[in-house]
C-alpha positions in Angstrom: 0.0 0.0 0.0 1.3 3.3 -0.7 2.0 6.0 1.4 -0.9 8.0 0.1 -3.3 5.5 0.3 -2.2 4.7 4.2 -2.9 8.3 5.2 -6.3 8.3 3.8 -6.7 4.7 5.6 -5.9 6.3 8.3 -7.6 9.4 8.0 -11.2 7.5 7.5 -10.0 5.3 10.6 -10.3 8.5 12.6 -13.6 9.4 11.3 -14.7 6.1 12.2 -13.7 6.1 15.8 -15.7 9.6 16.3 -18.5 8.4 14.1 -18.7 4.9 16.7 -18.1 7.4 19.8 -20.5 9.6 18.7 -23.0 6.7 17.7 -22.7 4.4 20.9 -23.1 7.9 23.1 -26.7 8.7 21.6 -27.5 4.9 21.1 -27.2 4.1 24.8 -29.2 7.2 26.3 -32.3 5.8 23.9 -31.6 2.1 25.1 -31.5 3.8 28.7 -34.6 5.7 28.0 -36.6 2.1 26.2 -35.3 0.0 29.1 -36.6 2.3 31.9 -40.2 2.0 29.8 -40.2 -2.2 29.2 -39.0 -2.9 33.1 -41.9 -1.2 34.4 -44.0 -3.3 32.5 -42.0 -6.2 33.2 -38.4 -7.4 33.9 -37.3 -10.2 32.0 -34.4 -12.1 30.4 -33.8 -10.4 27.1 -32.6 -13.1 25.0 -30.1 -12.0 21.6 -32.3 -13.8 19.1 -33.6 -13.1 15.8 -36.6 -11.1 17.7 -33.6 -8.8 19.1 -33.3 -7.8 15.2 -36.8 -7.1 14.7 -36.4 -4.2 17.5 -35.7 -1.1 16.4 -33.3 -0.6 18.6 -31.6 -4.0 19.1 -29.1 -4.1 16.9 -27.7 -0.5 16.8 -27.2 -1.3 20.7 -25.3 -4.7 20.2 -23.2 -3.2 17.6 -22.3 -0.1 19.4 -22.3 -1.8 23.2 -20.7 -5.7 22.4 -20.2 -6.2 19.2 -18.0 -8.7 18.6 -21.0 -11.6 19.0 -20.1 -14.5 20.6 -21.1 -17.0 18.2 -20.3 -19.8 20.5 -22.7 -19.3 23.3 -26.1 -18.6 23.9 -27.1 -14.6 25.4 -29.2 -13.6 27.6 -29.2 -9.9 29.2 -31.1 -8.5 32.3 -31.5 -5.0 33.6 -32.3 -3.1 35.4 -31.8 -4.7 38.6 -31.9 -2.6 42.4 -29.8 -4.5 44.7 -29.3 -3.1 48.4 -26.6 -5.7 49.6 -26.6 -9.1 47.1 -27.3 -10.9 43.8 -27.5 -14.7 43.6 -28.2 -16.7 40.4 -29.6 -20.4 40.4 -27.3 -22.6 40.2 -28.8 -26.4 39.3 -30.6 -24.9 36.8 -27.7 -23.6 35.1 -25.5 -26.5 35.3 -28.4 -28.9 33.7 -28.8 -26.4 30.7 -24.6 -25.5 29.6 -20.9 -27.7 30.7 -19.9 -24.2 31.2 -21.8 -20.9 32.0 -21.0 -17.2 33.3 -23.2 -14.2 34.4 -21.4 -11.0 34.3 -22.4 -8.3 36.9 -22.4 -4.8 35.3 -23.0 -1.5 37.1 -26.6 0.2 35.0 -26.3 1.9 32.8 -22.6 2.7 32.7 -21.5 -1.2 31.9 -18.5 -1.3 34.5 -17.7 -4.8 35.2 -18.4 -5.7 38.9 -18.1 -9.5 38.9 -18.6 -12.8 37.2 -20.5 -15.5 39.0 -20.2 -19.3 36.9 -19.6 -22.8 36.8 -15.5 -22.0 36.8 -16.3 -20.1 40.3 -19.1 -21.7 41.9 -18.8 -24.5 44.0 -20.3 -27.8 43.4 -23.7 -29.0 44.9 -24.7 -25.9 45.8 -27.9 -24.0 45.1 -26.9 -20.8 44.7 -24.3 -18.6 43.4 -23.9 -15.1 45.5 -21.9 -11.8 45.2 -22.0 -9.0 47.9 -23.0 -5.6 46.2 -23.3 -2.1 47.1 -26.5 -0.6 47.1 -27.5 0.7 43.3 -28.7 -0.8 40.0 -26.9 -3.6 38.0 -27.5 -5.2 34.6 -26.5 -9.1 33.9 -25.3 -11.2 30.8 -25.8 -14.4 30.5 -23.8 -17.0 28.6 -24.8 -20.2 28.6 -21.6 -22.3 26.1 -22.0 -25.9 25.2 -25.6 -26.4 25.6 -28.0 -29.1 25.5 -31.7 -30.1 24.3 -33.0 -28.2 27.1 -31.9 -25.4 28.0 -33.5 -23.1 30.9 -32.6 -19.1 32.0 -32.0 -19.6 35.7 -33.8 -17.9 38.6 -32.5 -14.5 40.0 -32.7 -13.2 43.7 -31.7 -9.9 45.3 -31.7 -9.6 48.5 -32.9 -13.3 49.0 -35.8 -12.0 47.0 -36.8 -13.5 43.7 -37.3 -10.9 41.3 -37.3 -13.4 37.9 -38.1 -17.4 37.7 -36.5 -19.5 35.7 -37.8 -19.5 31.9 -37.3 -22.5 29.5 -35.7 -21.6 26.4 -35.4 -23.1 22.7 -32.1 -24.7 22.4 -31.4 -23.7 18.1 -32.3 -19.8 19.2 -28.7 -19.2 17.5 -29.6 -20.2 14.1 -30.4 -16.1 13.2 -26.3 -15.9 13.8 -25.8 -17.4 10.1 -28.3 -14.4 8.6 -26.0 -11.6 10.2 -22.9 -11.5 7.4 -26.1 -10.6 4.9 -26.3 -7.1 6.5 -25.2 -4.9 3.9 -25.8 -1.5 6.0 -22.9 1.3 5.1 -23.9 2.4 8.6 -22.2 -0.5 10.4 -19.5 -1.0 8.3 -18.6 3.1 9.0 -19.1 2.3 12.7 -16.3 -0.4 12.3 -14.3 0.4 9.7 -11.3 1.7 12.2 -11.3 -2.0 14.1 -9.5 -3.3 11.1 -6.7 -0.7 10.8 -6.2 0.0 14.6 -5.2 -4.1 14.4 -3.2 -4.0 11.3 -1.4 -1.3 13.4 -1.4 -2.7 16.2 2.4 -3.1 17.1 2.3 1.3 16.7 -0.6 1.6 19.2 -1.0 0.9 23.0 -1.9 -2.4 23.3 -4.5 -1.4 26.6 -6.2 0.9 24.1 -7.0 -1.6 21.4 -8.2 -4.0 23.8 -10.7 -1.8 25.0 -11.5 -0.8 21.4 -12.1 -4.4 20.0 -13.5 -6.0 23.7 -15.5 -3.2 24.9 -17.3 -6.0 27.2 -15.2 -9.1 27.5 -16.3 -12.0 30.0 -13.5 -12.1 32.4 -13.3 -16.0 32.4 -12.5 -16.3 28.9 -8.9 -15.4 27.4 -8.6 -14.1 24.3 -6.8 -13.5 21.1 -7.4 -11.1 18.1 -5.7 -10.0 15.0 -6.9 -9.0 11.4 -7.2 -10.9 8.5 -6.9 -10.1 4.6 -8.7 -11.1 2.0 -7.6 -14.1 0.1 -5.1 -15.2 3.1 -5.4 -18.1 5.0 -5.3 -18.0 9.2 -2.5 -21.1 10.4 -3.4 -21.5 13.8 -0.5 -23.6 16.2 -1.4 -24.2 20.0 0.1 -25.4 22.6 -1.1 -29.6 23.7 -1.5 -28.0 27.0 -4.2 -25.3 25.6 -6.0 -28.0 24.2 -6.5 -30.4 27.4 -7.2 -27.5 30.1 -9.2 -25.3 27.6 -12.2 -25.4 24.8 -10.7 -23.1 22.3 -13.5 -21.2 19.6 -12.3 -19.3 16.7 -15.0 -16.7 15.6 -14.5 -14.5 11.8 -15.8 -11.3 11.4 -16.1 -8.8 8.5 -15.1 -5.3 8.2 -19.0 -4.1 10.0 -18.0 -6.5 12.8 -20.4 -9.0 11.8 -19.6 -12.8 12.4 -18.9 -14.9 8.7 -17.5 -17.9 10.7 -17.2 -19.9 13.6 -15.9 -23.3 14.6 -14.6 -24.8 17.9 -10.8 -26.0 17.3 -10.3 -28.8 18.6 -6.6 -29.9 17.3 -2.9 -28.4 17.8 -3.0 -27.2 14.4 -5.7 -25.2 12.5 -6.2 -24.1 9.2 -8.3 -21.7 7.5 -9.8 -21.7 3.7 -8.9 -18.6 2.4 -10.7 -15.9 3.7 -13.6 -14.5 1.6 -13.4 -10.5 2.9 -11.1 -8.0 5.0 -12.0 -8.4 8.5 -10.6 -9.6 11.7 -10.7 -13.2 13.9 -11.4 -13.6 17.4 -9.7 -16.5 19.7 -12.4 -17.3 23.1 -10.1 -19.8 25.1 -12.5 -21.0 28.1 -10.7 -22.7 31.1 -12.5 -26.4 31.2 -12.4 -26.6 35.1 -11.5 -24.2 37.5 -8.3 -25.8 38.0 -7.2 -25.1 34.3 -6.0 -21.2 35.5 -3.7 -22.9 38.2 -1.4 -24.9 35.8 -1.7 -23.1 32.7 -2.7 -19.7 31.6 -3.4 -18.9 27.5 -0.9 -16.0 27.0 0.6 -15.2 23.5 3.7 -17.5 24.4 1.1 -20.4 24.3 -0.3 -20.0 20.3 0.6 -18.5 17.1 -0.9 -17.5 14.1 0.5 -17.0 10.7 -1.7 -15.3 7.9 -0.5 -16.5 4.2 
């Protein structure tokens, strides 16, 4: 690429970022404003399905709040929640729909992580999975990874008050995921368009900042690994035999709008690519299998490499 052409990457790469900053600011004041509306009517698991497209405001908010979709578990958000001293989430109920499973406590409406409650923290047998809180409003995800044929969102208490039951859910509610690299909008492809450079720079740019760019809400039991990927090049992936006992490792694609073209679960030291159809960028989730996995090994970039071809 020459020189020329780099500056005017560049240059649109900055108009991005203000365009997404600008974006996400007025798209979360008019998710703030719908969700104080629906929770007086009713507060309820809000489950990323295809009926999240259909609302107006359901996709802007993904792709300006978390959007690099996990393709390899199921969602499920709640909020708001007003907690005076504790949160607890059911735990047999989670364990008999996912082998593995994490809610993420979030401080409404900011999104500050607060803590992570799951089966890689909670103990076994017991009924309930607790965190102390101060008093204030919170908002939950859900993610529910390796599923089964019945799948159920689990109770919810605050303050040893049930505030939601327990609600079966339909285990294929990910099929609208395949739909998603069909968007064509110039809209989210100008909201993302910087991701892509800031990672084909990314040895020029503090590595903190980029983090926070591409993982704006990352669940703090999952490692991860990211890069960018060029059309027509193929993604050799080489991990460590270690990874592969202690860890389920899932590989997620994305285009240049940040919209998922495809996902697998690797499950060998060595992994391959076809050649990539589009510009975009990849997404490594490595997910301790037991809690124990942290203890003798930990997924950092000594661990796995990646060659692009």
């Amino acid at each position: 690429m020459t020189n020329k052409m780099t500056q005017i990457e560049n240059l649109l790469a900055v108009l991005s970022w203000g365009f997404y900053k600008t974006n996400k600011l007025i798209i979360s004041q008019i998710y703030r404003v719908y969700l104080a509306i629906s929770s007086r009517k009713n507060l309820r698991w809000r489950v990323l399905s295809a009926k999240t497209l259909k609302n107006p405001v359901g996709l802007p908010v993904i792709m300006t709040k978390g959007p690099r979709w996990n393709t390899h578990a199921i969602v499920a958000s709640l909020a708001p929640i007003s907690v005076q001293s504790s949160l607890s989430v059911e735990v047999p109920v989670a364990e008999a729909s996912a082998e593995s499973w994490t809610v993420v406590v979030y401080s409404h409406p900011d999104y500050e992580t607060i803590a992570n409650l799951g089966s890689l923290s909670s103990k076994s047998g017991q009924d309930w999975a607790t965190v102390q809180l101060k008093p204030g409003k919170y908002a939950l995800v859900l993610r529910y990874y390796e599923w089964g044929e019945t799948v159920k969102l689990p109770t919810i208490k605050a303050d040893d008050r049930e505030v939601l039951a327990a609600q079966p859910l339909a285990a294929n509610v990910n099929e609208f995921l395949h739909e998603l690299q069909h968007n064509k909008s110039l809209f989210y492809r100008a909201l993302h368009y910087y991701i892509f450079v800031i990672l084909k720079q990314r040895d020029r740019l503090p590595e903190a900042w980029v983090k926070r760019e591409f993982l704006p809400v990352g669940d703090r039991d999952n490692y991860f690994g990211y890069g960018y990927c060029e059309k027509g090049n193929v993604l050799q992936f080489q991990f460590d035999p270690q990874l592969q006992k202690y860890y389920k490792i899932y590989l997620t694609l994305y285009n240049r709008s940040s919209f998922p073209t495809f996902w697998t679960t690797i499950s060998q030291e060595t992994y391959q690519t076809k050649p990539i159809a589009q510009d975009g960028f990849y997404l490594l989730r490595f997910r301790a299998q037991s809690p124990e996995a942290t203890e003798i090994i930990s997924p950092n970039d000594s661990l796995w490499q990646v060659n692009q071809q």
